[in-house]
C-alpha positions in Angstrom: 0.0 0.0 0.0 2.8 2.2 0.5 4.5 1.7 -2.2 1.6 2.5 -4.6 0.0 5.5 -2.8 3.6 7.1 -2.8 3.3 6.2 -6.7 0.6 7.9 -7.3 2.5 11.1 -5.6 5.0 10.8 -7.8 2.7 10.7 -10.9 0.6 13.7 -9.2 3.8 15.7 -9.1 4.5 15.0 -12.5 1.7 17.4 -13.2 2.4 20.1 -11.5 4.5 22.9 -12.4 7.3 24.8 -10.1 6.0 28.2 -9.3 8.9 30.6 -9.6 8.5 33.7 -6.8 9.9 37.2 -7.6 13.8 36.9 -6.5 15.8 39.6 -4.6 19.1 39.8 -5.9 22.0 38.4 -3.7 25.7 37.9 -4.2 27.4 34.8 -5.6 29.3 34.6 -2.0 26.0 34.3 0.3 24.7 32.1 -2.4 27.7 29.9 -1.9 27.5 30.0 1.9 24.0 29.8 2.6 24.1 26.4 0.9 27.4 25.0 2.6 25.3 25.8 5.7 22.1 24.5 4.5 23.5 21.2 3.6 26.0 21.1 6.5 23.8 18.5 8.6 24.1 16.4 5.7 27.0 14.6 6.1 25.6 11.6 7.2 22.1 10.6 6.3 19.5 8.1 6.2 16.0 7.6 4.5 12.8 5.7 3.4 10.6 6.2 0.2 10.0 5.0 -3.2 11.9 4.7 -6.5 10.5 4.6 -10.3 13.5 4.8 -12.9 13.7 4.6 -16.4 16.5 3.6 -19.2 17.3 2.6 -22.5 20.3 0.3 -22.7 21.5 -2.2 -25.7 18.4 -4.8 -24.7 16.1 -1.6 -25.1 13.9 0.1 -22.9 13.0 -0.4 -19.4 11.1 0.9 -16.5 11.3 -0.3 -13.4 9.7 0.8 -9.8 9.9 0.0 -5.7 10.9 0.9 -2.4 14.1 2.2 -1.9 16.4 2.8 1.6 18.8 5.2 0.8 21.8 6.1 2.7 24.6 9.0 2.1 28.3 9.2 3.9 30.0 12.4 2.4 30.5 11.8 -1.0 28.9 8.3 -1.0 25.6 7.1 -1.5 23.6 3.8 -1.5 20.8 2.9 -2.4 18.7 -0.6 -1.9 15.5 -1.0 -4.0 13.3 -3.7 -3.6 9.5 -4.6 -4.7 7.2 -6.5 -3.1 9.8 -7.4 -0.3 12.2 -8.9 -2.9 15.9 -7.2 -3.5 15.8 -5.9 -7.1 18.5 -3.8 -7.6 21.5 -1.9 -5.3 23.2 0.6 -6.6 26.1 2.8 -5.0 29.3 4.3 -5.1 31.6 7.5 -4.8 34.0 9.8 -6.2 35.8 7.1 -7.9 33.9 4.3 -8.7 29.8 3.3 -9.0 28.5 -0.1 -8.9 25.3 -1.9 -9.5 24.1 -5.2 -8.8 20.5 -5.9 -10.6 18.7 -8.7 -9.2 15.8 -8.6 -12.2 17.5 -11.0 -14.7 17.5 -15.1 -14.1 21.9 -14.2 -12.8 22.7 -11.8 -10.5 24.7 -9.1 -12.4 27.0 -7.0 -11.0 28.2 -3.6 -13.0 30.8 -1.7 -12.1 31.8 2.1 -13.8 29.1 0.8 -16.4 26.8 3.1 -18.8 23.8 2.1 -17.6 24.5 2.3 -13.7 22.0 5.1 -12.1 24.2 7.7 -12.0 27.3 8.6 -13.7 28.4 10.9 -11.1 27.6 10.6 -7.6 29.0 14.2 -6.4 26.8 15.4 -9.7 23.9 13.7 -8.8 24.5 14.7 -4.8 24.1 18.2 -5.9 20.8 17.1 -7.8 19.4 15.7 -5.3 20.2 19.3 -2.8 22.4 17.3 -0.3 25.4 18.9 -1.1 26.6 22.0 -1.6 27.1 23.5 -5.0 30.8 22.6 -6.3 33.8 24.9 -6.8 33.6 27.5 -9.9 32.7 30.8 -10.7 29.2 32.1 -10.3 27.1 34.8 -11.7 23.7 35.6 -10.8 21.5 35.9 -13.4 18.7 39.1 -13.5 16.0 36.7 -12.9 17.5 35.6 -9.9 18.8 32.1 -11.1 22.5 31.3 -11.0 24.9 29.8 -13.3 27.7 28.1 -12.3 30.7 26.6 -14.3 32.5 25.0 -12.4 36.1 23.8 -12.3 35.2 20.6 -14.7 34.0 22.9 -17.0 30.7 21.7 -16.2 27.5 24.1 -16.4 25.3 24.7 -14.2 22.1 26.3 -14.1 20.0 26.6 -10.4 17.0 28.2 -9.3 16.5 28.6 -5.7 13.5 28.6 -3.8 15.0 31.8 -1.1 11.9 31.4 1.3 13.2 27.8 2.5 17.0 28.3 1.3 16.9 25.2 -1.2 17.6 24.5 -4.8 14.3 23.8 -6.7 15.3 23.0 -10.3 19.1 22.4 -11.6 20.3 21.8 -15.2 23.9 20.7 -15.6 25.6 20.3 -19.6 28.8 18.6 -19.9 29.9 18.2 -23.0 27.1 16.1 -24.7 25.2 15.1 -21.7 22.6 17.2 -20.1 21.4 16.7 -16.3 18.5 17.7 -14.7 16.5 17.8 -11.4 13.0 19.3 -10.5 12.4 19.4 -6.8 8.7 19.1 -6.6 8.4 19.5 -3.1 10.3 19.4 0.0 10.7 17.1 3.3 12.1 18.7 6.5 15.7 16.3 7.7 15.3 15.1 10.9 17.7 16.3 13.4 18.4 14.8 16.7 17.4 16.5 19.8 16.0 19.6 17.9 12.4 20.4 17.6 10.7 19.7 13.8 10.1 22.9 12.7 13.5 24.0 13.1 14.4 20.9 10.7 16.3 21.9 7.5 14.0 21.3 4.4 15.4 19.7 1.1 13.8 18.3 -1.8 10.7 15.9 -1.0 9.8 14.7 -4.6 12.4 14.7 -7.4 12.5 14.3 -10.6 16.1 13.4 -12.8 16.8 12.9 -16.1 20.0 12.6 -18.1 20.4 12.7 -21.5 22.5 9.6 -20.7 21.0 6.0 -21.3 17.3 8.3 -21.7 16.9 7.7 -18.2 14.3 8.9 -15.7 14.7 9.1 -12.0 11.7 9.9 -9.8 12.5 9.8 -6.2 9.6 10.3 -3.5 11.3 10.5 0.0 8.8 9.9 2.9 11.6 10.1 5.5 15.7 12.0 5.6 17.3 11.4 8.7 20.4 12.8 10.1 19.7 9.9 13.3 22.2 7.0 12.1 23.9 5.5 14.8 21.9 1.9 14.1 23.1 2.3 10.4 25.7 -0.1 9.4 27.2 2.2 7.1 30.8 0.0 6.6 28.1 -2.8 5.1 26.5 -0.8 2.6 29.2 1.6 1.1 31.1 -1.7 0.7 31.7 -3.0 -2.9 33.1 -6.2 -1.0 30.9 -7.0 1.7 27.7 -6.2 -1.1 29.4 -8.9 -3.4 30.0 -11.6 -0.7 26.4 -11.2 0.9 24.7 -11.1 -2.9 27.0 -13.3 -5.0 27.0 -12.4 -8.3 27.3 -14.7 -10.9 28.9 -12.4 -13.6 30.5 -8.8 -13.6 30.9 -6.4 -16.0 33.4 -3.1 -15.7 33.9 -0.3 -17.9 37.1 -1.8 -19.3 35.6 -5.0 -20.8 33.8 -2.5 -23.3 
């Protein structure tokens, strides 16, 4: 039941456009600052909802949807999806490599730095998502109050803000011949331990990602973010090794077998 009522948020948010409010004009500097504080309690986090993603790969096109736990550890990130109670699909990684094991086929797969993993950059996509803070490079604030950014990949960015909550609502990032981009539907307040919930920092609720990449569609509905992770076993699922000892896959492909 959860899984399909948070479904039919995601769909519902589809619909709906993101209102842009009249922007006062700040400095690239506070804009840089107000989101390394913003996203400061971030460092660590944990959280429930549900996943729907879509990609087209050498076998075609797929689409494919569940519950997801999602953990981040600085520039880390995990993610376990399941359906129906079964393990589908894990996907994770970091600066320097990303791995996925898909469950969905008759062999459990395991790809590692492959083209049609998730993401093909998790500090990108942790910027996407509004749990990190934008990354190094100039920026220039646009007369309509959205930023640009290039940064020092030569990456561009393109960010509306929403300035009453302090978050980003929409991002658009081109490099070279891939475009990425995120729509922030709505937000969800971060639970933080031993502080009251309305002073709980709010990032984005109900995203949607796509990425010229692979066509693929991300929609992510969060129904809980968490900054509580002490029961987390964080060394189990950030680890390549323990994931392929506990899930045993029978064949793996890497980017150099291409």
């Amino acid at each position: 039941m959860r899984l399909f009522f948070a479904i039919f948020l995601i769909f519902s948010g589809c619909s709906q456009q993101v209102k842009r409010k009249p922007h006062v004009p700040i400095s690239p500097l506070a804009i840089r600052e107000l989101q390394i504080k913003r996203t400061a309690n971030f460092q660590e986090l944990v959280g429930r909802g549900v996943i729907e993603f879509r990609w087209t790969d050498e076998d075609g096109k797929h689409r494919e949807q569940g519950d997801v736990d999602f953990w981040k550890q600085g520039e880390a990130l995990s993610l376990r999806i399941s359906k129906l109670g079964e393990l589908i699909m894990w996907f994770g990684g970091n600066a320097n490599q990303i791995w996925l094991f898909d469950l969905l086929r008759d062999e459990t797969t395991l790809s590692i730095n492959g083209e049609s993993n998730l993401f093909s950059d998790i500090k990108m996509a942790l910027v996407l998502l509004g749990l990190s803070p934008l990354p190094a490079g100039e920026l220039i604030v646009a007369k309509d109050g959205v930023v640009t950014l290039l940064d020092i990949q030569g990456k561009k960015w393109t960010i509306l803000f929403d300035q009453d909550m302090n978050r980003p609502v929409e991002i658009t990032v081109v490099d070279s011949d891939e475009t990425s981009r995120a729509i922030h539907r709505r937000g969800i307040r971060v639970e933080l331990e031993n502080l009251n919930e309305l002073h709980w920092p709010v990032t984005g609720g109900l995203i949607d990602l796509t990425s010229t990449r692979g066509n693929t569609e991300i929609k992510i509905a969060f129904e809980t973010l968490s900054t509580v992770v002490s029961a987390e076993k964080f060394d189990r699922v950030m680890s390549l090794s323990f994931l392929e000892k506990a899930l045993k896959p029978v064949r793996t492909y890497t980017a150099k077998d291409d």
